[in-house]
C-alpha positions in Angstrom: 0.0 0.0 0.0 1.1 3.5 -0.7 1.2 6.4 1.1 1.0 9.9 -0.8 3.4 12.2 1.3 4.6 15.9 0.6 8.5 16.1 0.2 10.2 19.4 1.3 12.5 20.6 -1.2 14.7 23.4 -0.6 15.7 25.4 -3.7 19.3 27.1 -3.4 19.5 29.6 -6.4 22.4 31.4 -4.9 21.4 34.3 -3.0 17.5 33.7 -3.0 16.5 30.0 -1.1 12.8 28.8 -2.3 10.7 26.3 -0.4 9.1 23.8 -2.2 6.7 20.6 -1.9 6.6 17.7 -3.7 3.8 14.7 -4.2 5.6 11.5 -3.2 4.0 7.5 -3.3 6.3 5.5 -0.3 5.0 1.8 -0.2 4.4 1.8 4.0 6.2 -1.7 4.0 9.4 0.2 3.3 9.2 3.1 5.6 11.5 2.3 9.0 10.7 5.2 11.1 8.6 8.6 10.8 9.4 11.0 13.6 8.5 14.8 14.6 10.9 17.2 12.8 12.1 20.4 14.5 15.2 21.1 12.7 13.8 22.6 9.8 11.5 25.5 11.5 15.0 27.2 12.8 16.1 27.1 9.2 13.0 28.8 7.6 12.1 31.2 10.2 16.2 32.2 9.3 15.7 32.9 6.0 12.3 34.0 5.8 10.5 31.2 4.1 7.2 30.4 3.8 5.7 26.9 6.4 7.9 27.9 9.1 4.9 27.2 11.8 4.2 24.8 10.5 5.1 21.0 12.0 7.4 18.8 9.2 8.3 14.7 9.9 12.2 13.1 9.1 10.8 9.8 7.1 13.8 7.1 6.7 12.7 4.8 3.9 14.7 1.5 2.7 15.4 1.9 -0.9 17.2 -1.3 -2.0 20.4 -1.9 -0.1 20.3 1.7 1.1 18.3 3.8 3.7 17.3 7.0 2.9 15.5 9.9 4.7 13.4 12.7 3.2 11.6 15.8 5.2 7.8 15.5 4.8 5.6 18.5 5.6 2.9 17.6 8.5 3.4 15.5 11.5 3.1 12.2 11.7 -0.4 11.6 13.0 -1.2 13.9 9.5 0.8 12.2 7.5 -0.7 8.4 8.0 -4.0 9.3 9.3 -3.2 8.3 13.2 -5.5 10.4 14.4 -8.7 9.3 12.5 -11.1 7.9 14.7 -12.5 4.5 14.0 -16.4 3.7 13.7 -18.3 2.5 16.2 -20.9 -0.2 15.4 -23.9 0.8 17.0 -26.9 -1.9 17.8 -30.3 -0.5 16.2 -32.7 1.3 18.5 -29.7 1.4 21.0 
């Protein structure tokens, strides 16, 4: 199963930095570990950027032989829907 997650990427044009996101699939069955992600408010609230209240996630992903990591915009709970609350079944004329 996939899991559709925004990438932050950070454009470097010399003097002017650029923020953007990116619509990536990760199959869950290769993501190792999705935690909060503080580092990058410092950075953006620094230069000025755009998102920098708002909460990011550090995603490391197995890809092959190697593990990568990518920074995802939202928290965890946002990002794989922890937070949803399950359905009740309810008896009729309960």
């Amino acid at each position: 199963m996939l899991v559709k997650i925004k990438k932050v990427l950070i454009n470097n044009d010399g003097y002017n930095r650029s923020v953007e996101l990116k619509d990536v699939y990760l199959n869950k069955m290769n993501i190792l570990s999705a935690t909060e992600y503080d580092g990058i408010n410092d950075f953006l609230i620094k230069e000025s950027l755009s998102y920098s209240e708002d909460k990011f996630s550090l995603i490391k992903f197995n890809e092959g032989n190697k593990i990568n990591e990518i920074i995802a915009y939202g928290s965890v709970e946002e990002i794989f829907g922890l937070n949803k609350k399950k359905k009740e079944k309810k008896i009729l004329n309960d």
